[in-house]
MARBA-191844 format. One record per residue (C-alpha): x negated, y, z; residue in three letters. Coordinates in steps of 0.5 Angstrom, whole numbers, plus 500, padded with zeros to 3 digits. Layout:
N
XYZALA ...
//
This chain:
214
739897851UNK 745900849UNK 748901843UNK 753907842UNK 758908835UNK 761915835UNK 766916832UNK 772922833UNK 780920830UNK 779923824UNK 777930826UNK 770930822UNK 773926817UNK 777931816UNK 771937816UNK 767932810UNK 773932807UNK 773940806UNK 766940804UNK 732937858UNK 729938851UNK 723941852UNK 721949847UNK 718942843UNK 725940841UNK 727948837UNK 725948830UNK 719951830UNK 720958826UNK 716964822UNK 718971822UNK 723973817UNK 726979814UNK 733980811UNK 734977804UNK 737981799UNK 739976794UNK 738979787UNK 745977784UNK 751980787UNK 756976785UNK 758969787UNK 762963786UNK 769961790UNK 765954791UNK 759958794UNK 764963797UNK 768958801UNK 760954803UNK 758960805UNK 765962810UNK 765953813UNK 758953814UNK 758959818UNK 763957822UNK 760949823UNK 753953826UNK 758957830UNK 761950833UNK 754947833UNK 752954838UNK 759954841UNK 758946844UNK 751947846UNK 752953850UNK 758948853UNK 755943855UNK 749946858UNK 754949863UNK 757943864UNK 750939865UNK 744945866UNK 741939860UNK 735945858UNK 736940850UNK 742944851UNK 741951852UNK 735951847UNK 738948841UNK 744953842UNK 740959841UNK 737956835UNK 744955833UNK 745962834UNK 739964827UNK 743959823UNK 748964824UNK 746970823UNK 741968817UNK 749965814UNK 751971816UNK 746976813UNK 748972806UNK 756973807UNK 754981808UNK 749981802UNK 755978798UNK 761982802UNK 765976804UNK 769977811UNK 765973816UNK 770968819UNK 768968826UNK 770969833UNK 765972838UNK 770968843UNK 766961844UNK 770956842UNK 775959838UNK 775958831UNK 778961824UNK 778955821UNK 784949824UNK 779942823UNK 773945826UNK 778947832UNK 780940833UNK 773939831UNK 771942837UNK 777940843UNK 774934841UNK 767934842UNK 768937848UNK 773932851UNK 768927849UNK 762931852UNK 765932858UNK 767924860UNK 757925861UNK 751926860UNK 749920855UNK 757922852UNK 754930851UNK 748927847UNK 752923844UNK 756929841UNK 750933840UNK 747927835UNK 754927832UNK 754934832UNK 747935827UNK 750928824UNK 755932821UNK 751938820UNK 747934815UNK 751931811UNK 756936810UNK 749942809UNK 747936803UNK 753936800UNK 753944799UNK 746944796UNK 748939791UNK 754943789UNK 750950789UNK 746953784UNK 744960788UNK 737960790UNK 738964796UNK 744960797UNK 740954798UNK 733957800UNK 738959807UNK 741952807UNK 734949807UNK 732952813UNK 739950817UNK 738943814UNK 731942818UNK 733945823UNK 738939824UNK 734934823UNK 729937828UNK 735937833UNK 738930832UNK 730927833UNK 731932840UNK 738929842UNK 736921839UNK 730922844UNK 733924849UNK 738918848UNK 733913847UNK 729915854UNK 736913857UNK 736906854UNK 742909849UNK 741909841UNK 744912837UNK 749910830UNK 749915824UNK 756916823UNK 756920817UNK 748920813UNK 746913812UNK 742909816UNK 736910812UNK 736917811UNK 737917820UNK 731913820UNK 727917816UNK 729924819UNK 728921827UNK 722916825UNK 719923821UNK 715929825UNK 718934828UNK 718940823UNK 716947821UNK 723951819UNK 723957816UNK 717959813UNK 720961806UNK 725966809UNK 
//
């Protein structure tokens, strides 16, 4: 079995530092209507979350979309729509507090500078395979996680942390879809950014049901 550490020349680093699967493998969602939160004003930490978080789902959405062009992987083309509800339930938070949305309705163009080379990074990575692309996409979710916890931390907005408890489910949905993937092709994956205990908790869990409290 191979054994694969992933790692990017300080591009996700940097990120840190500011802050086929199957129709089995999308969190499943219940319907929801759109929050208005009950207080309008917000704090610049909350403001300048909000704006990276936005931009990071539309990074996990962009390379998704990429790599199942690249490799019609269905893990791929699923999990990028997923991607597209994190943003939009970002989305309806900056609106509801009427801060400018960041980003660009082009794929793979970013506002933000890191998460730009974040992404040409990933896509150099993903394009060398398709055990490379899976890998990229357990970074990805890697990532995600981390950066989602240290922002719940950091907030005290209950409609704040209510839309990022849903992101972060959804993540840990996607890094148990894009781990079994790796291990049905004798690849395991090394968490780079959460701790080893934390990963193993999240992949040997059940996968689960994200969004019933939005």
């Amino acid at each position: 079995m191979k054994f694969f550490k992933f790692t990017f020349l300080g591009a996700i680093a940097l990120v840190l530092t500011i802050s086929g699967c199957d129709n089995e493998s999308i969190e499943p969602i219940e319907p929801i209507e759109e929050n208005v939160a009950d207080v309008l004003e917000i704090n610049t930490t909350d403001t300048d979350g909000l704006v990276f978080m936005r931009e990071e789902e539309k990074l996990a959405r962009d390379a998704y979309i990429s790599l199942f062009e690249m490799y019609d992987n269905q893990v791929f083309n699923n999990i990028s729509n997923s991607e597209q509800r994190h943003m939009d339930e970002v989305l309806i938070l900056l609106n509801t507090y009427q801060i400018n949305d960041p980003s660009f309705e082009e794929v793979g163009k970013f506002s933000n500078e890191t998460l730009q080379q974040l992404y040409d990074d990933l896509m150099a990575q993903g394009s060398i395979s398709e055990i490379d692309a899976l890998i990229v996409g357990a970074t990805i979710e890697d990532v995600d996680i981390r950066d989602l916890d240290l922002f719940i931390a950091k907030t005290t907005n209950a409609d704040i942390i209510k839309v990022y408890d849903f992101l972060n489910c959804g993540s840990r949905n996607h890094l148990r879809a894009f781990t079994s993937r790796l291990k049905d092709l004798g690849v395991t994956y090394t968490p780079q950014f959460i701790s080893q205990e934390q990963f193993d908790s999240i992949v040997n869990g059940e996968k689960e049901k994200c969004g019933q409290n939005l």
